[in-house]
C-alpha positions in Angstrom: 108.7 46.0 148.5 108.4 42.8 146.9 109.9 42.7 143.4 107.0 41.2 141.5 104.7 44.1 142.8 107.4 47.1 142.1 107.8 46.2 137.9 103.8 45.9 138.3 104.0 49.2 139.6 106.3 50.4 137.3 104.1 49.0 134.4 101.3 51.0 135.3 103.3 54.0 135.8 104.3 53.2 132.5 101.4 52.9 131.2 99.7 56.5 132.6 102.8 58.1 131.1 102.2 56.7 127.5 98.4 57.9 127.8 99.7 61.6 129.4 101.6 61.7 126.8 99.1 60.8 123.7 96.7 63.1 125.7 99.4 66.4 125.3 98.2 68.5 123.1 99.4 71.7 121.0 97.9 74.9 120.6 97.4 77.9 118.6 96.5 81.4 120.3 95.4 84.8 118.5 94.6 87.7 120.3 91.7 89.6 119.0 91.5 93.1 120.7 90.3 96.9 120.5 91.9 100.4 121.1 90.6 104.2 121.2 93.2 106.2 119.5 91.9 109.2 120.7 91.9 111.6 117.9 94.1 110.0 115.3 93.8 113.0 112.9 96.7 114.4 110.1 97.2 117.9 109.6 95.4 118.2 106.7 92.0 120.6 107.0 89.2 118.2 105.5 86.2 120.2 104.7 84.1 117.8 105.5 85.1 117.5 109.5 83.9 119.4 112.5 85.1 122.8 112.2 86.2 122.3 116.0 88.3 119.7 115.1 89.8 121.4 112.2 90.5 124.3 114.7 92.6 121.8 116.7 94.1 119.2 115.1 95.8 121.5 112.3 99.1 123.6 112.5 97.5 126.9 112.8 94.7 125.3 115.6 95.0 126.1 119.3 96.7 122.5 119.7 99.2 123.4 117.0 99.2 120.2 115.4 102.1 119.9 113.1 103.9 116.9 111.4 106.4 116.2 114.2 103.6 115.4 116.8 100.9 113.5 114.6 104.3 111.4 114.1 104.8 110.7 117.5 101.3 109.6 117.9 101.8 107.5 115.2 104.6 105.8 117.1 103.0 106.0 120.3 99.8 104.0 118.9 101.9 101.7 116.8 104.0 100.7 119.7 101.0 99.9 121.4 99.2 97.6 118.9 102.9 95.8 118.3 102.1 94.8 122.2 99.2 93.7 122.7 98.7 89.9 123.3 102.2 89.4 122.6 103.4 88.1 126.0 101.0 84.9 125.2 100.1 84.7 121.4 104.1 85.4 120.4 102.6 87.9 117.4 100.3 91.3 118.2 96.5 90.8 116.8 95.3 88.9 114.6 92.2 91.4 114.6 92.2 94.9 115.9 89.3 97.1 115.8 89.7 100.8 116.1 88.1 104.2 117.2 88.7 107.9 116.8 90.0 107.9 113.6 89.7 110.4 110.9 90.0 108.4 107.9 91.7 106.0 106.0 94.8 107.8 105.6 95.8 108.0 109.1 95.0 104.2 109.2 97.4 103.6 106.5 100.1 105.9 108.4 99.7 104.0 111.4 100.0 100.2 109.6 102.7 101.2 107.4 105.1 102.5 110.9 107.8 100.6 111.6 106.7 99.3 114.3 103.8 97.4 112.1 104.6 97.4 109.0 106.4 93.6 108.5 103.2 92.8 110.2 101.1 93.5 107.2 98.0 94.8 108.3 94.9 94.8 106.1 92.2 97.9 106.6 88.4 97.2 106.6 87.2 101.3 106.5 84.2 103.2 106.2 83.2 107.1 106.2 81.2 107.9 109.0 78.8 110.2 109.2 79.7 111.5 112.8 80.0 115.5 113.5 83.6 115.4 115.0 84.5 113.5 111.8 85.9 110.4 113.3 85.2 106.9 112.5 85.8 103.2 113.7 88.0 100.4 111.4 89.3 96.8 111.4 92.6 96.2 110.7 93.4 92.2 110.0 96.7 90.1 109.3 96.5 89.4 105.8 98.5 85.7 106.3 96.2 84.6 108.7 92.7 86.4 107.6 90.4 86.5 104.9 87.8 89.2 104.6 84.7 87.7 103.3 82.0 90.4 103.3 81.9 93.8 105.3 79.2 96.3 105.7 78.2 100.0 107.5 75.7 100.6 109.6 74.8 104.4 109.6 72.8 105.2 113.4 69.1 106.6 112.6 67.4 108.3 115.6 63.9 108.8 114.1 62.9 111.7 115.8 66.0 113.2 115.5 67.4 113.0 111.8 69.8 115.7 112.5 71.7 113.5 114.9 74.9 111.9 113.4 77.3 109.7 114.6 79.9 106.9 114.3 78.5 104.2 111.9 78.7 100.1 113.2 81.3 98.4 111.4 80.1 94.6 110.6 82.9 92.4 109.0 82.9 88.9 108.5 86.1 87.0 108.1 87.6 83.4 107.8 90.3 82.9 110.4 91.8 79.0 109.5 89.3 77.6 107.9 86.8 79.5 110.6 84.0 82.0 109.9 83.8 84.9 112.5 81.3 87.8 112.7 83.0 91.6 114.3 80.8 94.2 115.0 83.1 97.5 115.9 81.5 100.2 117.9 82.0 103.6 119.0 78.5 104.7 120.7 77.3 108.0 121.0 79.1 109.9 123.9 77.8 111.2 127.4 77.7 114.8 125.8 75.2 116.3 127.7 75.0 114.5 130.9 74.4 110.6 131.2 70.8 110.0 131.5 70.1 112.8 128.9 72.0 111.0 126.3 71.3 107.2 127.2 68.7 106.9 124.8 71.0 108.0 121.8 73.4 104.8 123.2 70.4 102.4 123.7 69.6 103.1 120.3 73.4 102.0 119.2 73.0 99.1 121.4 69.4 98.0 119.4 71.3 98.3 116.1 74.4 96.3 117.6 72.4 93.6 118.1 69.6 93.6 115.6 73.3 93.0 113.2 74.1 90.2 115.3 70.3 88.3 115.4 70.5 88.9 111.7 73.3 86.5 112.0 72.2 83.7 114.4 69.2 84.0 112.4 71.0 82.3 109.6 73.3 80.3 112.3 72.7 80.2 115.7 75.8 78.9 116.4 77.9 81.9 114.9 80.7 83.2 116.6 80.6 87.1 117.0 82.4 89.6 118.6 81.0 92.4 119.5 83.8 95.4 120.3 84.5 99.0 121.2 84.2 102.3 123.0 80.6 102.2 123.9 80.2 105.0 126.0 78.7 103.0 128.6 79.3 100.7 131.8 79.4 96.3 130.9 76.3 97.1 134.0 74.2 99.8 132.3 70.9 98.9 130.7 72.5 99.6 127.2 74.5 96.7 127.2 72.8 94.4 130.2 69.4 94.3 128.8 69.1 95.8 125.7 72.2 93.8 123.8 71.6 90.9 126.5 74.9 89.9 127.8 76.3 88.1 131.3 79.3 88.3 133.5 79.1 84.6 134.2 80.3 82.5 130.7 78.8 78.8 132.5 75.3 80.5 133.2 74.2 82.6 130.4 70.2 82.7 129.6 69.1 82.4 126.2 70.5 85.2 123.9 72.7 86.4 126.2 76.3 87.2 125.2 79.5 86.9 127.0 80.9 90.5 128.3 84.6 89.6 128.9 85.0 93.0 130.7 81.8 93.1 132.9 83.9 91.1 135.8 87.0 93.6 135.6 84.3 96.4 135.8 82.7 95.0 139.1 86.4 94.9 140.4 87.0 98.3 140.4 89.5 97.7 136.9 88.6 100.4 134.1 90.0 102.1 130.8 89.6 105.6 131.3 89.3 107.7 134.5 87.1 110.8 134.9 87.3 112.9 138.2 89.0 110.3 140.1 86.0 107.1 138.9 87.7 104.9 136.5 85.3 103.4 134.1 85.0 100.7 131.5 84.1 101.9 128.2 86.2 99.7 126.4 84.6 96.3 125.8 84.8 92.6 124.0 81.4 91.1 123.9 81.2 87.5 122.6 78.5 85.0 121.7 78.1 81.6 122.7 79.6 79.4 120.4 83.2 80.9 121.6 82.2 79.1 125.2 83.3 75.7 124.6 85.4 73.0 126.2 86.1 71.5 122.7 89.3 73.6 121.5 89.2 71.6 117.8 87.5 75.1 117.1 88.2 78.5 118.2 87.5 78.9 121.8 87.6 81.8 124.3 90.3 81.5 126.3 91.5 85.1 128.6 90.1 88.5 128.6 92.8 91.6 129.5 93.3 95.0 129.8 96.4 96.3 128.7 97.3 99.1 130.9 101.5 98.6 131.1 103.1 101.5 133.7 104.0 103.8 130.2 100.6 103.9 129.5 99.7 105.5 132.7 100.5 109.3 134.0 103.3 108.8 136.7 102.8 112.9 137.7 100.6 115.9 138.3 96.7 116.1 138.7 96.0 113.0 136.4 98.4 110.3 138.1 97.7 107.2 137.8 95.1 108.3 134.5 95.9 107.3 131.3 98.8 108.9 129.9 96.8 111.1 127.1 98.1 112.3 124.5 97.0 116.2 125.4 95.8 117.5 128.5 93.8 120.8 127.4 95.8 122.0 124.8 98.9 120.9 126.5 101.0 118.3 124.1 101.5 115.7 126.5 103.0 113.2 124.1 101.4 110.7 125.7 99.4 107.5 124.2 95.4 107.6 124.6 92.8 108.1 127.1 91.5 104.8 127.2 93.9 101.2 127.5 93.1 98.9 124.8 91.7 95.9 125.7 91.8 92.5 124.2 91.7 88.7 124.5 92.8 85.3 123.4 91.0 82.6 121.6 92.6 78.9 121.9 92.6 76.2 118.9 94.3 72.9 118.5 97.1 72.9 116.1 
């Protein structure tokens, strides 16, 4: 090689360096994510739950619910939400919506563990209407989030005014400087067989998004996440057509939302199991304006599950379920029936 041409070729490599280097960039991940607590209740009878429930979740119920085991489940679930997104994001959510839960109290039992407290979680809570007295939340790291407005949604079936259950919880927030919109969800169940009680879900899934047009309304840029148990399939009509969403983030129609989960779904990768079918209750629906190739803004980065071997039975008729926290009326000591799910968004520093 002749010498002029190798320091002309070490000038340009010299060069592409300086420009690789100017073109490094840092960034900031938070993991936003959402977990069924199955039946976080205390011990305390509440007049105002389910009788059932009463029945079971107290120290005198067929479940003999005492102090010693509501504090395991409080370890169990607080170990859980310590975890999440932790791997990548360094720190466990930023935001964490919630199901099952009885009320605020158990909330404030769960954020106040050991395993969470330092972390300083805020509450966003409201009373539900729901027969089996259980309720969805938000809890929020106060040093990184300010709630700006929050709201709940009661369900009305019009031709069915008895019918109660879990209210929509709406909560906006500013994460650094940014303005989010979360939805949190716990549809009505399956109770009764699937297609009998679809309509009660496709009703949930109208008031989901009539909440989230109500935003875009006022900017149609608006990033919204839509979360939780929802009782049915990323595929199902409740969530495909009626709250409009896609599998495919780079070729969404008009309205449609991002379903984070519908591609795990399709690959045979669930939450919960039931009679040997796993499905996909769980979800993290997102709209538009997180699917963006600038990152100078909050951007959608990974969806998970989080389903770590000690969440899952390792024995018996239920291996390889989710390791529950009963079984019947058998304490299992075990975490929840569904995995938490979650994902990262991506901002540069």
């Amino acid at each position: 090689m002749k010498p002029t041409f190798f320091f002309l070729l070490l000038f340009v490599l010299s060069i592409q360096n300086n420009i690789f280097s100017q073109e490094k960039k840092d960034y900031k991940l938070i993991t936003i994510a959402f977990y069924n607590l199955e039946n976080l209740f205390d011990t305390i009878i509440d007049p105002d739950t389910n009788r059932i429930l009463q029945d079971e979740f107290t120290p005198n119920g067929v479940n003999k619910w005492n102090t010693e085991k509501y504090n395991i489940k409080l370890g169990n679930m607080s170990k859980v939400i310590s975890e999440l997104g932790v791997d990548v994001a360094k720190t466990p959510p930023t935001i964490l919506g919630i199901s099952e839960i009885e009320n605020k109290k158990v909330v404030e039992d769960l954020t106040n563990h050991t395993n969470l407290k330092k972390y300083n979680y805020g509450i966003v809570h409201y009373e539900s209407p729901d027969k089996r007295g259980v309720d969805v939340g938000l809890l929020y790291r106060k040093e990184f989030v300010k709630i700006k407005n929050s709201k709940s949604y009661s369900l009305i079936i019009p031709n069915d005014l008895k019918f109660k259950t879990r209210a929509q919880l709406f909560v906006e927030a500013e994460i650094d400087g940014e303005t989010m919109y979360f939805i949190v969800n716990h549809w009505p169940s399956r109770r009764g067989g699937e297609k009998r009680s679809a309509p009660f879900r496709e009703a949930a899934a109208k008031l989901s998004r009539s909440i989230a047009d109500s935003v875009l309304a006022i900017n149609p840029k608006a990033k919204i996440i839509m979360m939780g148990d929802l009782n049915d399939q990323p595929t199902d009509p409740s969530v495909k057509k009626i709250f409009k969403t896609s599998g495919d983030s780079k070729n969404m129609k008009p309205g449609e939302f991002y379903n984070t989960m519908e591609n795990f779904f399709k690959n045979g990768i669930g939450t919960g199991a039931w009679r040997d079918t796993w499905s996909l209750f769980d979800q993290l629906i997102i709209s538009p304006a997180f699917i963006s190739e600038n990152k100078t803004t909050w951007a959608f980065y990974q969806a998970h599950i989080f389903n770590k071997p000690y969440l899952i039975q390792q024995t018996g008729n239920f291996k390889g379920y989710p390791y529950r926290t009963f079984v019947g009326n058998n304490f299992m000591g075990g975490f929840s029936d569904h995995f938490p799910v979650y994902l990262f968004l991506i901002k540069e520093k």
